[in-house]
DRENVOPA-675108 format. One record per residue (C-alpha): chain; residue number from 0; x, y, z; residue in three letters. Coordinates in steps of 0.25 Angstrom, whole numbers, plus 2048, in hexadecimal, padded with zeros to 3 digits. Layout:
BEGIN
("A" NUM (X Y Z) "Ala");
...
//
This chain:
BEGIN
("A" 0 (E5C 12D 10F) "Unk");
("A" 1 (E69 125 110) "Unk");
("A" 2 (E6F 121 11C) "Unk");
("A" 3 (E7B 128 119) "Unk");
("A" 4 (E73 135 113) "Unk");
("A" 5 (E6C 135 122) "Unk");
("A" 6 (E7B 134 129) "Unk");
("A" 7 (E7D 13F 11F) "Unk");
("A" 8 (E71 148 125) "Unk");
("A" 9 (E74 145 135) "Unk");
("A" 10 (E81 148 133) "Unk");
("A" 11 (E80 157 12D) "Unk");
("A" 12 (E75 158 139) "Unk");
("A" 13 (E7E 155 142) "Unk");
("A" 14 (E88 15F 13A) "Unk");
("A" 15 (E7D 169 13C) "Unk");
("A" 16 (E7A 168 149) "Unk");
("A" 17 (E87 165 14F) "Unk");
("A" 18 (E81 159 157) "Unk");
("A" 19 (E81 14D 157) "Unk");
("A" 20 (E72 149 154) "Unk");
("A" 21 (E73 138 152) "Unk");
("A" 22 (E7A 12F 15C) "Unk");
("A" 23 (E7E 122 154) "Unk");
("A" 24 (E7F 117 15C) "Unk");
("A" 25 (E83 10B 153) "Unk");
("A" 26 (E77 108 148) "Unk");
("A" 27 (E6F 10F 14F) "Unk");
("A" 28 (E6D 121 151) "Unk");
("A" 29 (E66 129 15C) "Unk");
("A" 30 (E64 137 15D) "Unk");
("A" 31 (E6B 13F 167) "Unk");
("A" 32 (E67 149 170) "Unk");
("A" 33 (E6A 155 165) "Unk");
("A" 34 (E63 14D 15A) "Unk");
("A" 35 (E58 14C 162) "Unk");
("A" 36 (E57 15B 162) "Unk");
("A" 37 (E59 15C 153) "Unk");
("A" 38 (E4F 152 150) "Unk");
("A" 39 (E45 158 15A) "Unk");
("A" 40 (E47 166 155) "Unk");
("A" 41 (E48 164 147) "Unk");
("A" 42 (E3A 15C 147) "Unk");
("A" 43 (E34 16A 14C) "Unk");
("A" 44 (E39 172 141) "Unk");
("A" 45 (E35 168 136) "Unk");
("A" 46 (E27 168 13E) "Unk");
("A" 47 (E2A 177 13C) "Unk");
("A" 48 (E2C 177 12E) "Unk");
("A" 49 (E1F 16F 12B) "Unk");
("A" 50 (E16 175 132) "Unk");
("A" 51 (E1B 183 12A) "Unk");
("A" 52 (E18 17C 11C) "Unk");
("A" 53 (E0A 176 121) "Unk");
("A" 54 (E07 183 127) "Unk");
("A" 55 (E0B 18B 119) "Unk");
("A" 56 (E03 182 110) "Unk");
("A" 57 (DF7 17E 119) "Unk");
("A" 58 (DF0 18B 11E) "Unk");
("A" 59 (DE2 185 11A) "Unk");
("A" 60 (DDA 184 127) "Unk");
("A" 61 (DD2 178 120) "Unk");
("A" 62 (DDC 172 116) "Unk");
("A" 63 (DE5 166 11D) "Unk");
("A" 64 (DE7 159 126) "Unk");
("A" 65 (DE5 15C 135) "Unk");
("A" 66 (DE9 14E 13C) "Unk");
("A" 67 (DE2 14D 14A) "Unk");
("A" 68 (DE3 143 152) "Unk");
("A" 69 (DDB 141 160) "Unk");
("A" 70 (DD8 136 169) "Unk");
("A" 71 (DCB 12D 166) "Unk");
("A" 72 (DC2 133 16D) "Unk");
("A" 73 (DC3 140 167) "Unk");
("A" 74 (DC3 13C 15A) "Unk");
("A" 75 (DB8 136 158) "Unk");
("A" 76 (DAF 142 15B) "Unk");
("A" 77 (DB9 14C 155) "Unk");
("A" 78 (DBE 145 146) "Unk");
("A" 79 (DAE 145 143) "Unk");
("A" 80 (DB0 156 145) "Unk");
("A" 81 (DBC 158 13D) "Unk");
("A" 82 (DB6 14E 132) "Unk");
("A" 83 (DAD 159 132) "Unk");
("A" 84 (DB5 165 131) "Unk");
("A" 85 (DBB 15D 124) "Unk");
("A" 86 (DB0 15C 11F) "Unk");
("A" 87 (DAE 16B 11D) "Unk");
("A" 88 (DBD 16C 119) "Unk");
("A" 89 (DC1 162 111) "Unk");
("A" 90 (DCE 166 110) "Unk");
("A" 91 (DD1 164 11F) "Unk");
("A" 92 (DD4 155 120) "Unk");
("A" 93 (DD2 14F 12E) "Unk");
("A" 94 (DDC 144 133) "Unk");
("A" 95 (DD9 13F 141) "Unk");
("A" 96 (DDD 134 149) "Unk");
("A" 97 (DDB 12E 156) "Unk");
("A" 98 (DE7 12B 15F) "Unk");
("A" 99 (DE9 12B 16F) "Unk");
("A" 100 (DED 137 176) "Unk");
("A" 101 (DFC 133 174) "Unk");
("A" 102 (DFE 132 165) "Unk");
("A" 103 (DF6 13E 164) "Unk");
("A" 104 (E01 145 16C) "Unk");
("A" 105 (E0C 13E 164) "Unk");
("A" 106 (E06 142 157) "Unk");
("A" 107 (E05 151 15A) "Unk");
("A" 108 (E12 151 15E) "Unk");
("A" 109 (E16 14C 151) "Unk");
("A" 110 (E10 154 148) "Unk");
("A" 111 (E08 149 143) "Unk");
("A" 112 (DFA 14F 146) "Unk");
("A" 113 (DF4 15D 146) "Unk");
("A" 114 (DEA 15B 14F) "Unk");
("A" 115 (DEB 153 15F) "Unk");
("A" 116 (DDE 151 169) "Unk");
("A" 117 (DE2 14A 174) "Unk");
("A" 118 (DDB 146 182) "Unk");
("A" 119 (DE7 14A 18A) "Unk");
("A" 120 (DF2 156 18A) "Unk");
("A" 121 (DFF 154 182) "Unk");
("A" 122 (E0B 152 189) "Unk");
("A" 123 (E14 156 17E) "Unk");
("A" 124 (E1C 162 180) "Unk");
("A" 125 (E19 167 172) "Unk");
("A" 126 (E0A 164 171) "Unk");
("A" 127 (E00 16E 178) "Unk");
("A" 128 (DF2 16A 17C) "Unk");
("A" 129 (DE4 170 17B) "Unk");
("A" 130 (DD8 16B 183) "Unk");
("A" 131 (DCE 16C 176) "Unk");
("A" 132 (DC2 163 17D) "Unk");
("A" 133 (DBF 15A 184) "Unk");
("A" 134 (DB6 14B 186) "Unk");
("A" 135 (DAE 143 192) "Unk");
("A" 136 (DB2 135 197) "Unk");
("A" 137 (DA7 12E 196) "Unk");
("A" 138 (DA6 11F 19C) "Unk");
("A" 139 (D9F 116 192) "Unk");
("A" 140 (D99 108 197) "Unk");
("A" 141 (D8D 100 18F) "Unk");
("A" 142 (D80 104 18E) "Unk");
("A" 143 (D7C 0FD 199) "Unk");
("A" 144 (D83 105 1A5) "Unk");
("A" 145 (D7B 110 1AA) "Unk");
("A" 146 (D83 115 1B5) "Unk");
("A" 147 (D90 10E 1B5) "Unk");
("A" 148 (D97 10B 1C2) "Unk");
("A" 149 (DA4 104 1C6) "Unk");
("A" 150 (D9E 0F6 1C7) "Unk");
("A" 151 (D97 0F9 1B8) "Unk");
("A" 152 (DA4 0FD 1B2) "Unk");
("A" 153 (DAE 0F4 1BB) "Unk");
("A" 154 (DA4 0E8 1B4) "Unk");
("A" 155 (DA5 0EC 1A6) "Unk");
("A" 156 (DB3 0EF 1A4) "Unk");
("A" 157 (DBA 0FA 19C) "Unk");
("A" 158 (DBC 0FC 18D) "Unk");
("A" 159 (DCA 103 18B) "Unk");
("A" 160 (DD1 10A 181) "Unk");
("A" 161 (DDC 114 17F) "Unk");
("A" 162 (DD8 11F 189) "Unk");
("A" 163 (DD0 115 192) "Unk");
("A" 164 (DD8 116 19E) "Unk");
("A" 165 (DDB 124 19C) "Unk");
("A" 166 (DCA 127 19B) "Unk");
("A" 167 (DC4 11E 1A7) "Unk");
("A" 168 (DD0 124 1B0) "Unk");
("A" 169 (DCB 133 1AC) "Unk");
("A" 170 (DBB 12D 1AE) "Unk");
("A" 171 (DBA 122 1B8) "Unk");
("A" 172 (DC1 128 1C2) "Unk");
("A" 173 (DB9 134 1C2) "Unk");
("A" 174 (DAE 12C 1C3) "Unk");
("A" 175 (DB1 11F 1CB) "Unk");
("A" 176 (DB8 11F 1D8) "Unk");
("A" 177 (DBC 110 1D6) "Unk");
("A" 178 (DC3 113 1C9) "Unk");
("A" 179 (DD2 112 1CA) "Unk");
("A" 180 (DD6 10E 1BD) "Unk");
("A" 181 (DCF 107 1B1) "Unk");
("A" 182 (DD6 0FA 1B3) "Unk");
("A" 183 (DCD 0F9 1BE) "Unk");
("A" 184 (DC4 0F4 1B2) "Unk");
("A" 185 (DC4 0E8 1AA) "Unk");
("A" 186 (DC9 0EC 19C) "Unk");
("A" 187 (DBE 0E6 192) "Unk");
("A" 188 (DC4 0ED 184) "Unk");
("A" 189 (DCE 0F6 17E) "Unk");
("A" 190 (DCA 0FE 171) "Unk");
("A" 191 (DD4 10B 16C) "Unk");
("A" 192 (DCA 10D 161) "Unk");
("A" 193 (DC1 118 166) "Unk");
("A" 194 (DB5 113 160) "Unk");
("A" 195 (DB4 105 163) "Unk");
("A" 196 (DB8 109 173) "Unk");
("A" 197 (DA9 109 176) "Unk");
("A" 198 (DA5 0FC 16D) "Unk");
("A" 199 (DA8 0F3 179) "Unk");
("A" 200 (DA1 0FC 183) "Unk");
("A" 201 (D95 0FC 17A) "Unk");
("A" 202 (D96 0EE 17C) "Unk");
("A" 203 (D95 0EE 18A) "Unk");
("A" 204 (DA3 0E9 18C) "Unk");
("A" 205 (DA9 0F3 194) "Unk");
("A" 206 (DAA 102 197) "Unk");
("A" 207 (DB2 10E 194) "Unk");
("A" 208 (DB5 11C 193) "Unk");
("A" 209 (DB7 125 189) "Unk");
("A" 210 (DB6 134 184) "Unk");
("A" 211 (DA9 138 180) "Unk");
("A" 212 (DAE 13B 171) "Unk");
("A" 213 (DB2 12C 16E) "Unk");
("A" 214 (DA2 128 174) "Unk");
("A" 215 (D9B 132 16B) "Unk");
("A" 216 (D9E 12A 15E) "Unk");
("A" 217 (D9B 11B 164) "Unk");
("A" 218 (D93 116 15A) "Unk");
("A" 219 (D89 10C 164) "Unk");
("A" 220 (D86 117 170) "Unk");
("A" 221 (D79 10F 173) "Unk");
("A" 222 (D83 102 179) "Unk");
("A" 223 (D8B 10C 182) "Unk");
("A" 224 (D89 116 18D) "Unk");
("A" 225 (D91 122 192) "Unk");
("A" 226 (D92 125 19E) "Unk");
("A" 227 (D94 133 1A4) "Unk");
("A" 228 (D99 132 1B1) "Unk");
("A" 229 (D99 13C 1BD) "Unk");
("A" 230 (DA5 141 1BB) "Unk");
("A" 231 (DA9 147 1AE) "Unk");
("A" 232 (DB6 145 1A7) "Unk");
("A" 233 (DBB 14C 19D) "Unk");
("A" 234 (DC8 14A 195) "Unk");
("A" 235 (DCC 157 18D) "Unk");
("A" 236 (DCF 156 17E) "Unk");
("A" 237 (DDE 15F 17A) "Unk");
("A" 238 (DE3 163 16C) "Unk");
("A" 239 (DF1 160 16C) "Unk");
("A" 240 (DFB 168 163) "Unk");
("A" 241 (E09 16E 15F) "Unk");
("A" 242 (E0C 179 169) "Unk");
("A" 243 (E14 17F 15D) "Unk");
("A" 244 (E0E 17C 152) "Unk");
("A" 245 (E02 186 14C) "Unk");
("A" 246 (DF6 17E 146) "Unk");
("A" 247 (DF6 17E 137) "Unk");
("A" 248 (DE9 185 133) "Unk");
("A" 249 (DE0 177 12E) "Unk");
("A" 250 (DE4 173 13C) "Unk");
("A" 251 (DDF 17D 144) "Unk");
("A" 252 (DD3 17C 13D) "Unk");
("A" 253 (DD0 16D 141) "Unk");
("A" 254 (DD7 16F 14D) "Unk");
("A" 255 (DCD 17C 152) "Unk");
("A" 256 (DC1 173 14D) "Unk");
("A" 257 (DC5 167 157) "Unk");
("A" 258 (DC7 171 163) "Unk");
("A" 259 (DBA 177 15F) "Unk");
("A" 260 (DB3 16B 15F) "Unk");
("A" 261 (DB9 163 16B) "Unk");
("A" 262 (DB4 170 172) "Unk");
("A" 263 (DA6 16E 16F) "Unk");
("A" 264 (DA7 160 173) "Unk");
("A" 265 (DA9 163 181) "Unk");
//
Protein backbone atom coordinates (compact mmCIF):
# COMPACT_ATOMS: atom_id res chain seq x y z
CA UNK A 1 0.00 0.00 0.00
CA UNK A 2 0.71 3.67 -0.37
CA UNK A 3 1.58 5.79 2.17
CA UNK A 4 -1.45 7.92 1.73
CA UNK A 5 -3.88 4.65 1.17
CA UNK A 6 -2.39 3.56 4.80
CA UNK A 7 -3.31 7.37 6.24
CA UNK A 8 -6.58 6.58 4.45
CA UNK A 9 -7.24 3.21 6.41
CA UNK A 10 -5.95 4.66 10.26
CA UNK A 11 -7.93 7.41 9.76
CA UNK A 12 -11.52 5.64 9.10
CA UNK A 13 -10.33 3.29 12.17
CA UNK A 14 -10.09 5.99 14.18
CA UNK A 15 -13.53 7.23 12.59
CA UNK A 16 -14.72 3.98 13.67
CA UNK A 17 -13.69 3.59 17.00
CA UNK A 18 -13.97 7.15 18.04
CA UNK A 19 -10.36 7.02 19.44
CA UNK A 20 -7.49 8.23 18.80
CA UNK A 21 -5.45 4.83 18.00
CA UNK A 22 -1.77 6.39 16.69
CA UNK A 23 0.25 9.15 18.56
CA UNK A 24 2.38 11.13 15.75
CA UNK A 25 5.27 12.51 17.05
CA UNK A 26 7.14 14.27 14.14
CA UNK A 27 8.39 11.23 11.68
CA UNK A 28 7.91 8.96 13.80
CA UNK A 29 4.04 7.07 15.31
CA UNK A 30 3.23 5.19 18.47
CA UNK A 31 0.29 3.53 19.34
CA UNK A 32 -1.68 4.79 22.10
CA UNK A 33 -3.27 3.23 24.91
CA UNK A 34 -6.64 2.54 22.83
CA UNK A 35 -4.67 1.22 19.90
CA UNK A 36 -3.06 -1.05 21.93
CA UNK A 37 -6.44 -2.45 22.67
CA UNK A 38 -7.58 -2.62 19.19
CA UNK A 39 -4.43 -4.12 17.97
CA UNK A 40 -4.49 -6.76 20.88
CA UNK A 41 -8.12 -7.49 20.48
CA UNK A 42 -8.27 -7.54 16.78
CA UNK A 43 -5.32 -10.17 16.71
CA UNK A 44 -7.73 -12.67 18.64
CA UNK A 45 -10.44 -12.57 16.35
CA UNK A 46 -8.10 -13.01 13.20
CA UNK A 47 -6.61 -16.07 15.22
CA UNK A 48 -10.41 -16.68 15.63
CA UNK A 49 -11.12 -16.68 12.06
CA UNK A 50 -8.38 -18.90 11.13
CA UNK A 51 -8.52 -21.26 13.41
CA UNK A 52 -12.61 -21.67 11.97
CA UNK A 53 -11.37 -22.17 8.29
CA UNK A 54 -8.57 -24.72 9.36
CA UNK A 55 -10.87 -26.48 11.48
CA UNK A 56 -13.78 -26.58 8.53
CA UNK A 57 -11.30 -27.98 5.89
CA UNK A 58 -8.94 -30.05 8.05
CA UNK A 59 -10.96 -32.83 10.07
CA UNK A 60 -8.67 -35.57 9.00
CA UNK A 61 -7.13 -36.99 12.33
CA UNK A 62 -3.88 -37.94 9.91
CA UNK A 63 -3.81 -35.49 7.24
CA UNK A 64 -1.54 -32.20 8.00
CA UNK A 65 1.60 -30.13 9.58
CA UNK A 66 1.88 -30.57 13.35
CA UNK A 67 4.75 -28.14 14.34
CA UNK A 68 6.29 -29.19 17.72
CA UNK A 69 8.90 -27.77 19.27
CA UNK A 70 10.62 -29.25 22.51
CA UNK A 71 14.02 -28.54 24.21
CA UNK A 72 16.97 -30.93 23.13
CA UNK A 73 16.76 -33.39 25.32
CA UNK A 74 13.43 -34.54 24.64
CA UNK A 75 13.81 -34.57 21.15
CA UNK A 76 16.07 -36.64 20.61
CA UNK A 77 14.22 -39.55 22.03
CA UNK A 78 10.83 -38.33 20.83
CA UNK A 79 11.23 -37.05 16.89
CA UNK A 80 12.54 -40.85 16.47
CA UNK A 81 8.73 -41.76 17.76
CA UNK A 82 6.70 -39.57 15.72
CA UNK A 83 9.10 -40.31 12.65
CA UNK A 84 7.38 -43.35 13.22
CA UNK A 85 3.90 -42.58 13.63
CA UNK A 86 4.59 -40.83 9.87
CA UNK A 87 5.62 -43.64 8.71
CA UNK A 88 2.28 -45.32 9.12
CA UNK A 89 0.54 -42.19 8.04
CA UNK A 90 2.11 -40.50 5.50
CA UNK A 91 -0.22 -37.86 5.22
CA UNK A 92 0.67 -36.54 8.72
CA UNK A 93 3.97 -34.43 8.08
CA UNK A 94 6.21 -33.91 11.22
CA UNK A 95 7.95 -30.58 11.77
CA UNK A 96 9.95 -30.49 14.97
CA UNK A 97 12.45 -28.40 16.20
CA UNK A 98 14.52 -27.72 19.12
CA UNK A 99 14.66 -24.57 21.03
CA UNK A 100 15.26 -23.51 24.81
CA UNK A 101 12.37 -23.31 27.16
CA UNK A 102 11.76 -19.67 26.40
CA UNK A 103 11.17 -19.53 22.65
CA UNK A 104 9.11 -22.47 23.11
CA UNK A 105 6.81 -20.29 25.22
CA UNK A 106 7.13 -17.31 22.84
CA UNK A 107 6.22 -19.59 19.91
CA UNK A 108 3.03 -21.05 21.33
CA UNK A 109 2.05 -17.90 22.16
CA UNK A 110 2.11 -16.85 18.74
CA UNK A 111 0.46 -19.37 17.03
CA UNK A 112 3.44 -20.25 15.25
CA UNK A 113 3.46 -23.96 16.49
CA UNK A 114 0.82 -26.57 17.49
CA UNK A 115 2.69 -28.40 19.69
CA UNK A 116 4.98 -27.02 23.01
CA UNK A 117 7.14 -29.53 25.58
CA UNK A 118 8.98 -27.53 27.95
CA UNK A 119 11.03 -28.38 31.17
CA UNK A 120 9.35 -25.78 33.09
CA UNK A 121 5.83 -24.35 33.59
CA UNK A 122 4.59 -21.27 31.35
CA UNK A 123 4.20 -18.21 32.76
CA UNK A 124 1.95 -16.70 30.16
CA UNK A 125 -1.43 -15.99 31.16
CA UNK A 126 -2.95 -17.44 28.06
CA UNK A 127 -0.89 -20.73 28.08
CA UNK A 128 -1.78 -23.76 30.38
CA UNK A 129 0.63 -26.39 31.34
CA UNK A 130 0.26 -30.23 31.46
CA UNK A 131 2.93 -32.33 33.30
CA UNK A 132 3.12 -35.14 30.49
CA UNK A 133 6.49 -36.88 31.89
CA UNK A 134 9.30 -36.62 33.11
CA UNK A 135 13.46 -37.50 32.80
CA UNK A 136 16.66 -38.21 35.49
CA UNK A 137 19.61 -35.83 35.94
CA UNK A 138 22.21 -37.85 35.35
CA UNK A 139 26.10 -36.45 36.23
CA UNK A 140 28.09 -37.70 33.29
CA UNK A 141 32.19 -37.67 33.83
CA UNK A 142 34.79 -40.16 31.62
CA UNK A 143 34.99 -43.55 31.80
CA UNK A 144 37.58 -43.57 34.27
CA UNK A 145 35.54 -42.28 37.33
CA UNK A 146 34.10 -44.92 39.31
CA UNK A 147 32.57 -43.16 42.19
CA UNK A 148 33.05 -39.40 41.62
CA UNK A 149 33.73 -37.23 44.57
CA UNK A 150 34.25 -33.49 45.00
CA UNK A 151 38.00 -33.65 44.65
CA UNK A 152 37.35 -35.77 41.02
CA UNK A 153 34.93 -33.34 39.65
CA UNK A 154 36.38 -29.94 41.21
CA UNK A 155 39.77 -31.54 39.07
CA UNK A 156 38.04 -32.03 35.88
CA UNK A 157 36.17 -29.05 35.47
CA UNK A 158 32.68 -28.68 33.87
CA UNK A 159 31.32 -28.91 30.23
CA UNK A 160 28.43 -26.21 30.02
CA UNK A 161 25.61 -25.80 27.81
CA UNK A 162 22.32 -23.88 27.71
CA UNK A 163 20.54 -25.51 30.85
CA UNK A 164 23.97 -26.17 32.70
CA UNK A 165 23.70 -24.20 35.47
CA UNK A 166 19.95 -24.79 35.71
CA UNK A 167 20.84 -28.88 35.88
CA UNK A 168 23.84 -29.11 38.33
CA UNK A 169 22.01 -26.66 40.63
CA UNK A 170 18.90 -29.25 40.62
CA UNK A 171 21.60 -32.35 40.98
CA UNK A 172 24.70 -31.31 42.92
CA UNK A 173 23.16 -29.79 45.57
CA UNK A 174 21.22 -32.79 46.13
CA UNK A 175 23.95 -34.64 46.23
CA UNK A 176 27.15 -32.48 47.47
CA UNK A 177 27.08 -30.55 50.51
CA UNK A 178 30.01 -28.35 49.09
CA UNK A 179 28.15 -27.33 46.01
CA UNK A 180 27.10 -23.86 46.09
CA UNK A 181 26.85 -22.95 42.54
CA UNK A 182 28.53 -24.30 39.41
CA UNK A 183 31.08 -21.46 39.13
CA UNK A 184 32.69 -23.13 41.85
CA UNK A 185 34.12 -25.27 38.74
CA UNK A 186 36.55 -24.45 36.16
CA UNK A 187 34.46 -24.14 32.90
CA UNK A 188 36.27 -26.33 30.45
CA UNK A 189 33.73 -25.99 27.24
CA UNK A 190 30.42 -24.79 25.99
CA UNK A 191 28.30 -26.73 23.51
CA UNK A 192 24.25 -25.56 22.79
CA UNK A 193 24.25 -28.53 20.33
CA UNK A 194 22.64 -31.43 22.33
CA UNK A 195 24.80 -33.96 20.66
CA UNK A 196 28.05 -32.84 20.70
CA UNK A 197 27.53 -31.80 24.76
CA UNK A 198 29.17 -35.09 25.71
CA UNK A 199 31.93 -35.34 22.97
CA UNK A 200 34.28 -33.45 25.19
CA UNK A 201 33.24 -35.48 28.35
CA UNK A 202 33.94 -38.59 26.26
CA UNK A 203 37.20 -37.14 26.04
CA UNK A 204 38.01 -36.92 29.30
CA UNK A 205 37.99 -33.03 29.47
CA UNK A 206 35.41 -32.34 31.80
CA UNK A 207 31.94 -33.33 33.25
CA UNK A 208 28.43 -32.52 33.14
CA UNK A 209 25.00 -33.03 33.67
CA UNK A 210 22.28 -33.63 31.64
CA UNK A 211 18.73 -35.34 31.16
CA UNK A 212 18.85 -39.02 30.47
CA UNK A 213 17.08 -38.60 27.04
CA UNK A 214 19.87 -36.48 25.56
CA UNK A 215 22.45 -39.49 26.94
CA UNK A 216 20.64 -42.38 25.42
CA UNK A 217 21.44 -41.32 21.82
CA UNK A 218 25.36 -40.52 22.33
CA UNK A 219 26.99 -42.39 19.89
CA UNK A 220 30.39 -43.46 21.79
CA UNK A 221 28.77 -44.68 25.44
CA UNK A 222 31.97 -46.98 25.93
CA UNK A 223 34.17 -43.38 26.57
CA UNK A 224 31.67 -42.02 29.20
CA UNK A 225 30.14 -43.11 32.50
CA UNK A 226 26.82 -42.00 34.19
CA UNK A 227 26.61 -41.72 37.33
CA UNK A 228 23.40 -42.33 39.34
CA UNK A 229 23.77 -40.48 42.34
CA UNK A 230 21.99 -41.20 45.93
CA UNK A 231 19.64 -38.69 45.50
CA UNK A 232 17.39 -38.90 42.61
CA UNK A 233 16.26 -35.87 40.68
CA UNK A 234 13.83 -35.70 38.47
CA UNK A 235 12.72 -32.64 36.18
CA UNK A 236 9.10 -32.97 35.03
CA UNK A 237 8.24 -32.73 31.15
CA UNK A 238 4.84 -30.22 30.37
CA UNK A 239 2.72 -29.91 27.33
CA UNK A 240 2.11 -26.40 26.93
CA UNK A 241 -1.02 -25.11 24.88
CA UNK A 242 -3.77 -22.45 24.07
CA UNK A 243 -6.26 -22.27 27.17
CA UNK A 244 -8.72 -21.28 24.35
CA UNK A 245 -8.09 -23.00 21.61
CA UNK A 246 -9.34 -26.75 20.85
CA UNK A 247 -6.81 -28.97 19.08
CA UNK A 248 -7.42 -29.35 15.46
CA UNK A 249 -7.98 -33.30 14.89
CA UNK A 250 -4.39 -34.20 13.14
CA UNK A 251 -3.08 -32.41 16.20
CA UNK A 252 -4.60 -34.26 18.94
CA UNK A 253 -3.49 -37.28 17.20
CA UNK A 254 0.37 -36.36 17.43
CA UNK A 255 -0.23 -34.66 20.49
CA UNK A 256 -2.03 -37.93 22.43
CA UNK A 257 0.77 -40.05 21.04
CA UNK A 258 3.59 -37.87 22.65
CA UNK A 259 1.65 -37.94 26.14
CA UNK A 260 1.32 -41.60 25.61
CA UNK A 261 4.78 -42.20 25.13
CA UNK A 262 6.46 -39.71 27.49
CA UNK A 263 4.38 -41.65 29.86
CA UNK A 264 6.02 -44.78 29.28
CA UNK A 265 9.14 -43.22 29.52
CA UNK A 266 9.08 -42.65 32.98
Amino acid sequence: MTQSGVSQHLQKLEEYSGQVLLERTGKGIKLTRAGEQMYQQSRKILFALAELDQRVSDADPYHGTVKVMSPGSVGLKLYRHLLTLQQKQPALIIDYRFAPNQDIQLAMAAQSIDIGLMTSEATTDSLSSRPVGREQLLLITPRHIDIPDWQQLQQLGFIDHPDGAHHANLLLSANFSQFKHVHQFEKKGFSNQISLILKPVSLGIGFTVLPEFAISEFDDMKAIRCHHLPFTVHETIYRISQNITPLPPHVETVATAIDQYLANSR
